[in-house]
Each structure stands twice: as structure tokens, then as C-alpha cells.
C-alpha positions in Angstrom: 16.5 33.4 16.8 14.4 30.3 17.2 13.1 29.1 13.5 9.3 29.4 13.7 7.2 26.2 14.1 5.2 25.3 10.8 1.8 23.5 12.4 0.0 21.4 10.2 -3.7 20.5 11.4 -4.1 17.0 12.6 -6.3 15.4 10.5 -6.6 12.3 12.5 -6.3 10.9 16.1 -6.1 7.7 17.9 -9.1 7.0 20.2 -8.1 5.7 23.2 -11.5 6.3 24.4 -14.7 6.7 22.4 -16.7 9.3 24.7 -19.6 7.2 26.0 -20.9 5.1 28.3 -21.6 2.0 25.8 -18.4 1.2 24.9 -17.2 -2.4 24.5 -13.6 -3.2 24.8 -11.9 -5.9 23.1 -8.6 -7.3 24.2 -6.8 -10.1 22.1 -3.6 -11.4 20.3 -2.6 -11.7 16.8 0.1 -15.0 16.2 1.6 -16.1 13.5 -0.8 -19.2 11.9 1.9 -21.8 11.3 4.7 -21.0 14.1 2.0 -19.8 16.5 4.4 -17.1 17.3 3.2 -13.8 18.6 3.0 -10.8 15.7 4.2 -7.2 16.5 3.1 -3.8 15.4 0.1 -5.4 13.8 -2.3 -2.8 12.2 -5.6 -3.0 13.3 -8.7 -0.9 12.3 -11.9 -0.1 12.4 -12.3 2.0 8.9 -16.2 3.0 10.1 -15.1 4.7 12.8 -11.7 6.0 11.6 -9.8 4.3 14.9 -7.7 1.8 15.4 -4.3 0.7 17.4 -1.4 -1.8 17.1 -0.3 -5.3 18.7 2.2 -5.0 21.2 6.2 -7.0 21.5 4.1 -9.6 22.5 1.1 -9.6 20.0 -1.5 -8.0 22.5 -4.2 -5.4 21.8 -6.7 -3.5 23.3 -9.4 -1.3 21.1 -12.8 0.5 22.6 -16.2 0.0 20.4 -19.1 1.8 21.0 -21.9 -0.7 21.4 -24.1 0.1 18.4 -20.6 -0.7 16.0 -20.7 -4.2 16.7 -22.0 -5.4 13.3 -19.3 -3.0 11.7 -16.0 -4.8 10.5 -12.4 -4.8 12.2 -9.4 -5.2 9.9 -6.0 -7.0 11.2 -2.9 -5.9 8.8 0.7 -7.1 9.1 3.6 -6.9 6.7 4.2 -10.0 5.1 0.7 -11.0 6.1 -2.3 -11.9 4.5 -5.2 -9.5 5.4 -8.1 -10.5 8.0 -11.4 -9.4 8.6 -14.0 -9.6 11.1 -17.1 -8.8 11.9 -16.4 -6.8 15.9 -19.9 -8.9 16.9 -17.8 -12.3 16.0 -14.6 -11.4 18.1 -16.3 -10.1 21.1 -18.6 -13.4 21.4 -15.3 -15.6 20.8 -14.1 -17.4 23.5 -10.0 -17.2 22.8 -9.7 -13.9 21.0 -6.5 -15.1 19.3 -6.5 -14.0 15.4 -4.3 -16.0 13.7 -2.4 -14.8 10.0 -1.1 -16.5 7.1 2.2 -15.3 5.8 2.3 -14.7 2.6 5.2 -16.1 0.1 6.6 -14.0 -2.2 7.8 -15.7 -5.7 11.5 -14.5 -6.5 11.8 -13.5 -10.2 14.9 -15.3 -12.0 17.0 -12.0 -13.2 19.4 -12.4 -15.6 22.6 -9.8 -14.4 24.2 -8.5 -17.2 27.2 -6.2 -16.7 25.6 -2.5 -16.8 27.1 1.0 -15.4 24.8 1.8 -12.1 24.0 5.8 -11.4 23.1 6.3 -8.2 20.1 9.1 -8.2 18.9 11.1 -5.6 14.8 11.9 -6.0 12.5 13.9 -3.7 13.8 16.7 -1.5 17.0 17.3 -1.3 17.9 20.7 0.3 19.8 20.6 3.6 18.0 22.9 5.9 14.3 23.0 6.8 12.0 26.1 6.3 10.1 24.8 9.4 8.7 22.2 11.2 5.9 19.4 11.3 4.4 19.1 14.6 1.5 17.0 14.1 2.7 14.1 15.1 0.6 11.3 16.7 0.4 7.6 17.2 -0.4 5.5 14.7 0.2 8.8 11.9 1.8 8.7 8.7 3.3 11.0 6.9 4.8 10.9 3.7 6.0 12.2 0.2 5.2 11.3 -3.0 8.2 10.6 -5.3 7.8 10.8 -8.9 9.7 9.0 -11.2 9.7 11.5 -14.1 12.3 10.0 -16.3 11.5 6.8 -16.3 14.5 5.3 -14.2 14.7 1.4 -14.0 17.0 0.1 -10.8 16.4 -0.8 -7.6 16.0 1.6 -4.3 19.1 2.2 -2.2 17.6 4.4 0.1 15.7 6.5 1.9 16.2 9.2 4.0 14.1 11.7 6.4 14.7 14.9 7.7 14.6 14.5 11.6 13.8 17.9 13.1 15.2 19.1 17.0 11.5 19.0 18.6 9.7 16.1 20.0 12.5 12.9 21.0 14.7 12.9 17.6 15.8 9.2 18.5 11.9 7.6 18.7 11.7 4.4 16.8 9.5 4.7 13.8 8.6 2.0 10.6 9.3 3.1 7.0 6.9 2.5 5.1 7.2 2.3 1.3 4.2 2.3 -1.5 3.3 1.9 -4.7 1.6 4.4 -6.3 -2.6 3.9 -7.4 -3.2 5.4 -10.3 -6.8 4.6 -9.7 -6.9 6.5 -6.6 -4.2 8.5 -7.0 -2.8 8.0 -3.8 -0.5 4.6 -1.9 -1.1 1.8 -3.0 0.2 -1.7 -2.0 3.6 -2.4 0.6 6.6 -3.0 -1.4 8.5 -4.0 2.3 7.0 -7.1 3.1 8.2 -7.2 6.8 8.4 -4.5 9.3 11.7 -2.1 8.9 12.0 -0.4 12.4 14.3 2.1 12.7 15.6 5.0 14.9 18.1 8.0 14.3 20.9 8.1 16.8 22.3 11.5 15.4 19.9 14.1 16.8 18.5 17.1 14.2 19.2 16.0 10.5 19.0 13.9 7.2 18.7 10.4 8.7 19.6 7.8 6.0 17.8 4.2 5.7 19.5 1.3 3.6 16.9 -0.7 1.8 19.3 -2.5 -0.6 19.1 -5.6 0.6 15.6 -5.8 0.0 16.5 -6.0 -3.4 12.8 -3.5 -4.1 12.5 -2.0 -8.0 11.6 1.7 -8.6 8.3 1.5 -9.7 7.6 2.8 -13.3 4.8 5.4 -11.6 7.1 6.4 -9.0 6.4 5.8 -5.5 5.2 6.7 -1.7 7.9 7.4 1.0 6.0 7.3 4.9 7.4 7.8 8.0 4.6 6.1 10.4 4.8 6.9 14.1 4.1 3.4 16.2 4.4 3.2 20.1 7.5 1.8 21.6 7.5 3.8 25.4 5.6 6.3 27.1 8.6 8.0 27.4 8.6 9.5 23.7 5.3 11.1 24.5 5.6 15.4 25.5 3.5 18.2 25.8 3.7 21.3 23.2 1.9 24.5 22.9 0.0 25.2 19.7 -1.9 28.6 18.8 -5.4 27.7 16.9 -7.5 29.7 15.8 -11.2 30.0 16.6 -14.4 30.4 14.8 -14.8 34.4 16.1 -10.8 34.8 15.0 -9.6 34.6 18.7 -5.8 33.0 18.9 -6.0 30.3 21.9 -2.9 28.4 22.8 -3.5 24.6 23.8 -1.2 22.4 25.2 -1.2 19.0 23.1 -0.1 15.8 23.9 2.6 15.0 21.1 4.6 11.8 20.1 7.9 11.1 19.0 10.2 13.0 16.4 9.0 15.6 13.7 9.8 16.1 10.4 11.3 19.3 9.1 9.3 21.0 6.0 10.1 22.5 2.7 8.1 25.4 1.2 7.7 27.0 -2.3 7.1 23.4 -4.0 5.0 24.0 -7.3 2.8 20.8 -6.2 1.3 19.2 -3.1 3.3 15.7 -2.7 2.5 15.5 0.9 -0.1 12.6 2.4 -0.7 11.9 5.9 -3.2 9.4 7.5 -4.3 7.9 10.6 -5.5 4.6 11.8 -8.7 3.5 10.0 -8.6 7.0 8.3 -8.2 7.7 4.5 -5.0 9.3 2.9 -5.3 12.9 2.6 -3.0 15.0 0.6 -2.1 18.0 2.4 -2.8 21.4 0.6 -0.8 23.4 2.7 0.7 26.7 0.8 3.2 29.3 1.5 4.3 30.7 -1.7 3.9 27.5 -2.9 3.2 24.0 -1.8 4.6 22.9 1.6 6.4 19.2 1.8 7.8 17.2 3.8 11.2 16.4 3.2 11.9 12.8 2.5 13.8 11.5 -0.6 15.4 8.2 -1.5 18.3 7.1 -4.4 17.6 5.1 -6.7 20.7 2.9 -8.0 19.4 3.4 -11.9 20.7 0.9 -14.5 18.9 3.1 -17.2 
């Protein structure tokens, strides 16, 4: 019997239109400053309006604004990157809309290696099969598990691994993404890759493991944020599903969506919500889905423990 899909509402979208005749569109590139060498995957977003897209292979973008927005700010993010803003009225009135980055350089620590027994730990979810499956997948989404570092392991991360489920294209290329955890905000907090780690799973429905070891990353002390982030690569990865949503009156209506990419399978019965998901120029939203229990995601990494 096929295993029943698990739909999780989609909390944010990409706008590849903003519905209205006032709309200004901005086309551009984002280069590397000192190499003048054109920047991929590039994150860029308009938080006001909870939109926003990505650079192309060769650093291109295109984003609609509604006309009144103009004075409202547009952010440009890459990995390794240091942040830039600007205000949409300043870009459009530019006459090269080329946005150049600084790369940021990362000072290396002197560790001192001392001979120590390494215990390789797994943390996060670990069972083998699904319950069922996330289908809310859309560009520019992320969605992600929280991995706690209860007892207080000290190591580096070896890696991390995600559940590919058999709907959607199970070989679409996606970005890890890894955070630290804000214990101010209580959700991700700053990038602990500092350069883009595109990947894709060759092996159909199942655990799909990523090696991070040679980015030499430490397990944070307050544990950390495992994402799988959906970014465009071809049209091709792009289907149609059927989804039953409920109305206001109760009434069951079936809708055919326009879906991207792979999905991830689902665990239920968890005893708390360790599930966030966001969107382009959207917030991070922990998903308080239950089913005799909490429903998560199934991602987990190990963590090559020295303690």
C-alpha cells in the first residue's frame, strides 16, 4: 500500500510576480569585489516584503518590486561574503546595477593536537524508515532540524546526512546549510560553512550522507541547526502534485501545486518540535506540527567527539 503523504502548510513562497500593475523589475549581477568574478547562488531579499530570489551560474538576477517599496531595503547575502545593503530606490536609479562583495577572511586558530581517543557520535534522527513525507517544498525554502548537544560533546562535525524521500526528483541539487544556534532568538544563527556546499544524492529514496570534515567546523557548545535549502539549478526539477486543503466551511478541495525538487521524509511521536523552515526574506518558523507527538524532519549529523 502506498505510505500516506504527511503535508505540511507552506509557510512561505517565492514571488515571481507581485500581483499588480506597479511593479518595478530590477535586473543586475553580484561579482566578487577584488577578482571581479561573477558570484553564484547569491541570496537576495527583500525582508519587508518577505520575497526574494538568487544569482544565477553567472551572477545574474531578476526580482519584481511594487512601486510604492522603493524606499524599503534589499539585502545581498553570500557565503563567505560580507553582507550588503541597499536602499531598492538606489539600485533601480544606478546606471551599472553590478553589486560588488567583499570576501571575508577567516583567522585560523593555532590548535595544539594532542593524542586523544575520537568517538564518532551520531545526533538527531536516526531511525531508518520514514513515517511520511514532506511535501512542501519550494524554491528558495529551508528546512531544517535543530540538533541539541545535550552532553556537552567537544569535536568537530563529520557529517550530515538527510533523509531523501521517493517523491519530487530525489537527485535535485540542493545547499546544506549549517547554523549556529541564537540563544537570543532561539532559533539559527550565524553560517558555520563559509562557502557554498552543493550537493545532490545519486542513490534515489534514502539516508543521503554529506562529509563536512574537511571543513575542519567544531560542534557548537549550544548545539546546532542542520537545513536542507532548495536553490534552482533546471526547470526540469520542477512537477505538479495534488494536495487536499481544507476550507474555511470544512469542504476538502484538491489543488494541483507546482512543487520543486526532492522531499524530505518525516518522523513522528518526537516529545519536542525541532523542526524550522523558512523562505526568502521570511522569518524562521518552528513548525508545531503533532501526531502523537511532535513531527520532524529527519536529518542528523556525527560528531567525531574528543570528550
Amino acid at each position: 500500500m502506498k505510505k500516506p503523504i504527511f503535508i505540511i502548510p507552506v509557510l512561505y513562497f517565492f514571488f515571481t510576480n507581485i500581483c499588480s500593475a506597479q511593479n518595478v523589475e530590477i535586473k543586475g549581477r553580484i561579482i566578487q569585489k577584488e577578482k571581479s568574478e561573477p558570484l553564484s547562488f547569491v541570496t537576495i531579499e527583500v525582508k519587508s516584503l518577505a520575497i526574494g530570489t538568487y544569482t544565477d551560474a553567472n551572477g545574474y538576477f531578476t526580482i519584481n518590486i511594487p512601486e510604492k517599496n522603493k524606499n524599503d531595503t534589499i539585502d545581498f547575502y553570500a557565503l563567505g561574503y560580507e553582507k550588503k545593503k541597499m536602499i531598492i530606490n538606489k539600485l533601480i536609479n544606478s546606471e551599472n546595477k553590478t553589486i560588488k562583495l567583499n570576501q571575508k577572511y577567516f583567522s585560523i586558530k593555532e590548535v595544539k593536537v594532542k593524542p586523544k581517543k575520537i568517538k564518532v557520535i551520531k545526533l538527531g534522527v536516526k531511525q531508518k524508515k520514514p513515517w511520511r513525507y514532506q511535501v512542501a517544498n519550494v524554491f528558495g525554502g529551508q528546512n531544517g532540524h535543530y540538533i541539541k548537544n545535550e552532553k556537552k560533546l567537544s569535536g568537530f562535525i563529520k557529517s550530515v546526512s538527510f533523509y531523501i524521500a521517493g517523491i519530487g526528483y530525489t537527485d535535485t541539487p540542493f545547499r546544506v546549510r549549517i547554523y549556529k544556534h541564537d540563544k537570543t532568538r532561539n532559533c539559527p544563527g550565524i553560517d558555520l560553512l563559509n562557502e557554498n556546499l552543493i550537493v545532490q544524492n545519486p542513490n534515489g529514496e534514502g539516508w543521503f550522507t554529506v562529509d563536512v570534515s574537511n571543513y575542519f567546523i567544531r560542534f557548537p557548545k549550544d548545539g546546532m541547526y542542520v537545513m536542507m535549502e532548495w536553490i534552482y539549478t533546471d526547470d526540469k526539477y520542477y512537477y505538479t502534485y495534488g494536495l487536499k486543503v481544507k476550507a474555511e466551511d470544512g469542504t476538502i478541495n484538491e489543488i494541483q501545486a507546482k512543487l520543486y525538487g526532492q522531499s524530505l521524509g518525516n518522523v513522528w511521536k518526537q516529545k519536542e518540535i525541532l523542526f524550522l523552515s523558512k523562505g526568502l526574506g521570511d522569518k524562521w518558523h518552528k513548525l508545531d506540527v503533532k501526531h502523537k507527538g511532535y513531527v520532524n524532519v529527519m536529518i542528523n549529523a556525527e560528531i567525531e567527539s574528543d570528550k
